[in-house]
C-alpha positions in Angstrom: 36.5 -28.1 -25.2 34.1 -29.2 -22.3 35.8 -26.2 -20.3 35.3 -24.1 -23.0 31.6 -24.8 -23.5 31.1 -24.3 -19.4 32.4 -21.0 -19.8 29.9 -19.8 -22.4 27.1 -21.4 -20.3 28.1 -19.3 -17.7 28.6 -16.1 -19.6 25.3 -16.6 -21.2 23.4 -17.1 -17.7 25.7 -14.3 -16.3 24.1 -12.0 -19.4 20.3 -13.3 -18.7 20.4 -13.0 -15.2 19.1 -8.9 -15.3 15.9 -9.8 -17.4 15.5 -12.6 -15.5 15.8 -10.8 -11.7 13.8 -7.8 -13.4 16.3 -5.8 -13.6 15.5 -3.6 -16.3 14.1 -0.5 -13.8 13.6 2.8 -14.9 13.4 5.4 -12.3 12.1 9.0 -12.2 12.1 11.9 -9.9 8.6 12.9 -9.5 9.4 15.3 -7.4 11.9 18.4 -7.1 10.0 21.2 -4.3 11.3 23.1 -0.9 9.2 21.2 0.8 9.2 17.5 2.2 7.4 15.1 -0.6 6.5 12.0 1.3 4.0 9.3 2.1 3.6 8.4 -1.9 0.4 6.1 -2.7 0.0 4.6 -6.9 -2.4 3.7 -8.8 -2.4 2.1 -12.5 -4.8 1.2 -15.1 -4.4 0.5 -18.0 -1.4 2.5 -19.6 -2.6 5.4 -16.9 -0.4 5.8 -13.7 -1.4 8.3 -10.9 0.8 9.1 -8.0 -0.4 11.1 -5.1 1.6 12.5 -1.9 2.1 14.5 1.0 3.9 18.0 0.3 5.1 20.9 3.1 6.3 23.2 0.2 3.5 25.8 0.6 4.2 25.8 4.3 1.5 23.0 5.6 1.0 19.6 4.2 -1.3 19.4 1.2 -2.2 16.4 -1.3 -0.4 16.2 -4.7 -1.3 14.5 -7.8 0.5 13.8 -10.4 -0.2 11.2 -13.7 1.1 9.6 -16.8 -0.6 8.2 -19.2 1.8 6.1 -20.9 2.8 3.6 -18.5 4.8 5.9 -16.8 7.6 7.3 -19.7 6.4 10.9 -19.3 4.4 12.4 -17.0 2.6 15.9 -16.5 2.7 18.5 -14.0 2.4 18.3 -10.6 -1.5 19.2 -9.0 -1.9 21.0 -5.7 -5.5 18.9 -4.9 -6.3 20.2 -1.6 -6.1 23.4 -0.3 -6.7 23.6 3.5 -5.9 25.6 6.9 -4.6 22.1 8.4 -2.1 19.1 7.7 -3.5 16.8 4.2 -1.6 13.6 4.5 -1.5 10.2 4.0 -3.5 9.6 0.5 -4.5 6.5 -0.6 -5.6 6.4 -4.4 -7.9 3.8 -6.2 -8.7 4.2 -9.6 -10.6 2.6 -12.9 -9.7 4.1 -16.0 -10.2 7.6 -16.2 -12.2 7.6 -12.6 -9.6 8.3 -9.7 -10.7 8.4 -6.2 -8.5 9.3 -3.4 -9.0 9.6 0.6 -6.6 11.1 3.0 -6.4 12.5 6.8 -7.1 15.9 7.2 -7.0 18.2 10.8 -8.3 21.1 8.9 -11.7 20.9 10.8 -9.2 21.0 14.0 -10.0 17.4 14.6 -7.7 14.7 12.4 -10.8 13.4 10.2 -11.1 11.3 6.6 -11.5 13.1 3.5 -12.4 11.9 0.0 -12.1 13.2 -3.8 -12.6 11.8 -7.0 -11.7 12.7 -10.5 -13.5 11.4 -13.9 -11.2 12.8 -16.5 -8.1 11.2 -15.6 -6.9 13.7 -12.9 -7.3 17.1 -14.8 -9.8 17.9 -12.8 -11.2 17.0 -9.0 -14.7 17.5 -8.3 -15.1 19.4 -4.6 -14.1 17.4 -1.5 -16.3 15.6 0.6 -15.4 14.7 4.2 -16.3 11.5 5.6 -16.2 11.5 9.4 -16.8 13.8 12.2 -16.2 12.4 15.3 -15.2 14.0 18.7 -11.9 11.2 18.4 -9.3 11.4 15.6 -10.3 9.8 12.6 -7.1 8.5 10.8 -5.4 5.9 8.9 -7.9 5.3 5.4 -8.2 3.1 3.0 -10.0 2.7 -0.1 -11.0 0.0 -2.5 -13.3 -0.3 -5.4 -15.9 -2.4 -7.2 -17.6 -1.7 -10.5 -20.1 1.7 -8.8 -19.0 1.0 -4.8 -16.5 2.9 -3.1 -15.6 1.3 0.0 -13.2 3.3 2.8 -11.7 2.2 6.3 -10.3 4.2 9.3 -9.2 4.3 12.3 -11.3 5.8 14.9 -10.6 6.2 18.5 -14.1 8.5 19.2 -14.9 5.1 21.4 -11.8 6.1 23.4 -9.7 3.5 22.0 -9.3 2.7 18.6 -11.4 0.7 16.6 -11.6 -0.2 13.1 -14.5 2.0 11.3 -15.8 1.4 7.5 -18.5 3.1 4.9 -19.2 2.9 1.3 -20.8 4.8 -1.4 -22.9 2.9 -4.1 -22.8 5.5 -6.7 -19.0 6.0 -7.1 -19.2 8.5 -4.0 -21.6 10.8 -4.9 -23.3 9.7 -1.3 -22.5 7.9 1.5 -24.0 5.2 3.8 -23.9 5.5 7.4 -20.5 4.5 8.7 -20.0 1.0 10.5 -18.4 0.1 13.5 -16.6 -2.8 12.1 -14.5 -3.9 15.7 -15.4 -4.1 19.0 -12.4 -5.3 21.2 -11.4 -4.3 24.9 -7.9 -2.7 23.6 -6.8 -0.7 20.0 -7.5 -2.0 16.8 -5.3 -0.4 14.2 -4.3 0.3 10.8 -6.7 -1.8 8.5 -5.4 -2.5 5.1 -8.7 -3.2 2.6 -9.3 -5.4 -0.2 -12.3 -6.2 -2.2 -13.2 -8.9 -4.7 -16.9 -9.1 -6.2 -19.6 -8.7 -3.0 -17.1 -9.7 -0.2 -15.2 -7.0 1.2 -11.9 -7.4 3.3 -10.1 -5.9 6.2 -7.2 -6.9 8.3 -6.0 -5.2 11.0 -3.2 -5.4 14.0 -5.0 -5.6 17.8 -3.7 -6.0 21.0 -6.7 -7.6 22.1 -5.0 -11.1 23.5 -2.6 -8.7 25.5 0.0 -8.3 22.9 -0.3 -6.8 18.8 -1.8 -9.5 16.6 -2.8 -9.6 12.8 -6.5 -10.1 12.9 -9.1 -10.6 9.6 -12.7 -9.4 9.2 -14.7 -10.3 6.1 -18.2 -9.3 4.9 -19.8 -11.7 2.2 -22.6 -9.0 1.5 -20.9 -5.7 0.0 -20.1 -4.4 3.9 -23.7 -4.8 4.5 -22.9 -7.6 7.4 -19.5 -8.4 9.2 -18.9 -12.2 10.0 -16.6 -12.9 13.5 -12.6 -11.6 13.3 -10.3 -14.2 12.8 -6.8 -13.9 14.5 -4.2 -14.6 12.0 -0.7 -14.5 14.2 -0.8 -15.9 17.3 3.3 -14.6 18.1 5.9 -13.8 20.5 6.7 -10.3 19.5 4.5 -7.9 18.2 3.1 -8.0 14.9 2.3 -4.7 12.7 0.2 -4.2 9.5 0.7 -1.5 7.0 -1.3 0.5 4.5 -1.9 -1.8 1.2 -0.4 -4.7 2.8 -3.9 -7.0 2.0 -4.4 -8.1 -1.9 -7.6 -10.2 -3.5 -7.5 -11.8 -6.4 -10.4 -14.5 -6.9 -10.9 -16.9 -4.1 -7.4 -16.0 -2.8 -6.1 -13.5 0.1 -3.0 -12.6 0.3 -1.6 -10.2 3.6 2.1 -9.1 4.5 3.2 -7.9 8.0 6.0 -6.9 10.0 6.7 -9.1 12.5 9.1 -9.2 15.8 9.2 -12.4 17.0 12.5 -13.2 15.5 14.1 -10.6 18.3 14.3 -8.3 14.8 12.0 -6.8 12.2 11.3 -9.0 9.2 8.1 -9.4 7.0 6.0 -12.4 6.6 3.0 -13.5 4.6 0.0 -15.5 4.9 -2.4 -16.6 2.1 -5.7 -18.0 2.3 -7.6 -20.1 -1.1 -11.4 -19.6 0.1 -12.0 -16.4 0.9 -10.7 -16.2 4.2 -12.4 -19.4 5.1 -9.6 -21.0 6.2 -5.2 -19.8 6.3 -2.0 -21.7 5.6 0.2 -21.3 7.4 2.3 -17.9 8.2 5.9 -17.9 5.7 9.2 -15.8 6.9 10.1 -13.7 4.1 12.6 -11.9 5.3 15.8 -13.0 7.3 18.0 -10.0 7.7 21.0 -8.3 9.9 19.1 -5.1 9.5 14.7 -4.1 10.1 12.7 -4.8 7.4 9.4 -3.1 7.6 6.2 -1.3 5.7 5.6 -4.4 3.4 3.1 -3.4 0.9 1.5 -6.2 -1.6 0.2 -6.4 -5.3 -1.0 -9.7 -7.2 -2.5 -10.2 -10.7 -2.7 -14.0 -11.5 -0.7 -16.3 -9.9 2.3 -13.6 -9.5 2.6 -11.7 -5.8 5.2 -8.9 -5.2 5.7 -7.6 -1.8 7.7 -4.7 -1.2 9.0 -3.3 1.7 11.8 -0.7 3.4 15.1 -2.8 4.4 17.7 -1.7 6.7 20.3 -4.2 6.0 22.8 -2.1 4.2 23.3 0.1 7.1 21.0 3.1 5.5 16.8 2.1 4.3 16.4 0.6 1.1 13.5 -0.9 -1.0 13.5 -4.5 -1.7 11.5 -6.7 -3.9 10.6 -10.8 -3.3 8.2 -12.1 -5.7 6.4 -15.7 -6.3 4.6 -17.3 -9.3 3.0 -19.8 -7.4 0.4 -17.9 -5.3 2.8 -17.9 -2.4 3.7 -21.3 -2.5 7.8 -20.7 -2.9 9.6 -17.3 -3.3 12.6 -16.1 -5.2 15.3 -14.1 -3.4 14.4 -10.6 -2.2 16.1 -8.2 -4.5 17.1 -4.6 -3.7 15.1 -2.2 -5.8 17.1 1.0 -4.7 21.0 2.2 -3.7 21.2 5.6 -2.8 23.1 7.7 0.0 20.5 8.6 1.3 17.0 6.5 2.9 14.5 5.3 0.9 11.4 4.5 2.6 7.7 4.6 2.7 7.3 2.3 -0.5 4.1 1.8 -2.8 3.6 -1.1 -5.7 1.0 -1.1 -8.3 0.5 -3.3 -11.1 -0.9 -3.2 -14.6 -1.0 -5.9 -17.1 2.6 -6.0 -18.0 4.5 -3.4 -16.1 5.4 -3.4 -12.2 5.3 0.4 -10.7 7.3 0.7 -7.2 7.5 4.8 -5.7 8.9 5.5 -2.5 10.1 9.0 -1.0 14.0 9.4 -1.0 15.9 12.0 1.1 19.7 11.5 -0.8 19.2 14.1 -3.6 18.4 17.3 -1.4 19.6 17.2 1.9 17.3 18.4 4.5 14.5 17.6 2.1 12.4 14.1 0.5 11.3 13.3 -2.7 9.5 10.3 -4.4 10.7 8.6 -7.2 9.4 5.8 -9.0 10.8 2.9 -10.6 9.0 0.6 -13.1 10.0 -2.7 -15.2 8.3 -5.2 -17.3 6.6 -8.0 -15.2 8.9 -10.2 -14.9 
């Protein structure tokens, strides 16, 4: 009898442990073109998704945009949103209800520069673009966060002749723009700044190779980007460490960042968290420990729930995995594997809404010689 009994215990936890490991994904193919669909960035709020990408298929690489607007079950058609002489790539979207704003790098002017858009009806239509920077260097590498009426973008800039970390804002949902700030000002590269924002104080983290060798570093500005207080160096490492669009989240007093990391002699991801504003960091957590790379970590947070998600080589191909924690980083449960395909899966995204989790990455195993991005979405869990 006592046998018996363990037996239905286990076939009970065996039959709760999908729902419990959030397994119930569905996935969609957001994309089916000629050309290469890649470099995916998501929004979501409310029931209101928006996807945007990089696409080759009318022979240069142009922004798409595409959006559902119930929680991601149906979606409508595919929007061409720039239309330019030079390579569009590398969105990043922000949006508020209706109000989507997107930035991207552009060479169109024959110089790699920033460019920004915005949409107040949901995505049906964009309002002309506006481009941020024009610089004799590249300008490269945005990001964008937002705040009630302030838009707030970061680049990279190398017009010094080496890169630095650059940053402007608009106060009137990016009708105009302030002057643009020199943000960094170290001997080496500064690179790759992820941004977050949380009432007036603004957030950027960046990789540097300031101290002789590519460290995670942390810039904050109490004052809406008005003032910058001193960088603090977050990693202080062996190997080199590497930050990644959307790899920064804010959520009240706490900071959360992801990174990939090689001081283990391989690729894995770690985290850091601090609980006053960037005031003061715990110390750095190993999320990963793997056979194969695990890179491009990207981070969402609502409440006292984090998911990081990242590209894992493990399986002998790239694959998207999953770790989450409901402790504000404290402990984490076991990294999951969001995706098994033939193919590679890579460049991955995460967005949140108040009860579903939204992960897209681009996927080259359904057309070969081709990419695609798919999504997958599940209940919080």
């Amino acid at each position: 009898m006592k046998k018996l009994k363990y037996v239905i215990m286990l076939i009970a936890l065996f039959l709760a442990l999908p729902a419990a490991l959030g397994a119930a994904w569905t996935t969609k193919r957001l994309t089916n073109n000629a050309g290469w669909s890649s470099g995916s960035s998501i929004a979501a709020s409310n029931e209101n998704v928006y996807v945007a990408w990089a696409d080759s298929t009318s022979g240069n690489n142009e922004i798409y945009f595409r959006k559902s607007s119930d929680g991601g079950s149906t979606w409508q058609s595919s929007q061409m949103i720039t239309n330019n002489a030079g390579h569009s790539q590398i969105p990043v979207l922000a949006a508020s209800g209706q109000t989507i704003y997107v930035v991207w790098d552009d060479d169109s002017p024959g110089n790699r520069e920033i460019y920004f858009n915005k949409s107040t009806d949901g995505g049906s239509t964009w309002q002309t673009a506006k481009q941020l920077t024009n610089n004799i260097g590249y300008s490269y590498r945005s990001q964008i966060a937002i705040s009630n009426d302030i838009v707030y973008v970061a680049w990279t800039d190398d017009t010094s002749g080496h890169n630095e970390i650059y940053f402007r804002k608009s106060t009137d949902r990016g009708a105009t723009w302030q002057s643009a700030k020199r943000i960094t000002n170290h001997a080496c590269n500064s690179n790759s700044p992820a941004l977050a924002v949380n009432g007036e104080n603004v957030y950027v983290m960046y990789c540097s190779d300031a101290s002789g060798n590519n460290e995670i570093y942390f810039k904050k500005s109490a004052d809406s980007g008005a003032t910058w207080l001193t960088a603090k160096r977050l990693t202080n490492n062996a190997g080199i460490s590497v930050t990644q669009n959307k790899s920064m989240a804010a959520n009240g007093a706490n900071i959360y960042v992801v990174w990939r990391d090689e001081t283990p002699g391989n690729m894995e991801v770690y985290f850091k968290k601090s609980t006053d504003r960037g005031e003061t960091w715990h110390n750095s957590k190993r999320l990963t420990t793997n056979a194969g790379e695990s890179s491009l970590p990207v981070i969402a947070s609502s409440g006292a729930n984090i998911y990081v998600v990242w590209m894992d080589g493990t399986p002998g191909n790239s694959e998207i995995y999953l770790k989450k924690s409901t402790d504000n980083g404290s402990t984490w449960q076991a990294s999951q594997r969001v995706t098994a395909n033939s193919g590679n899966s890579f460049w991955p995204a995460v967005a949140l809404n108040s009860a579903t989790i939204f992960v897209t990455w681009s996927d080259d195993y359904q057309t070969p010689g081709s990419c695609e991005v798919y999504l997958k979405y599940s209940p919080l869990f």
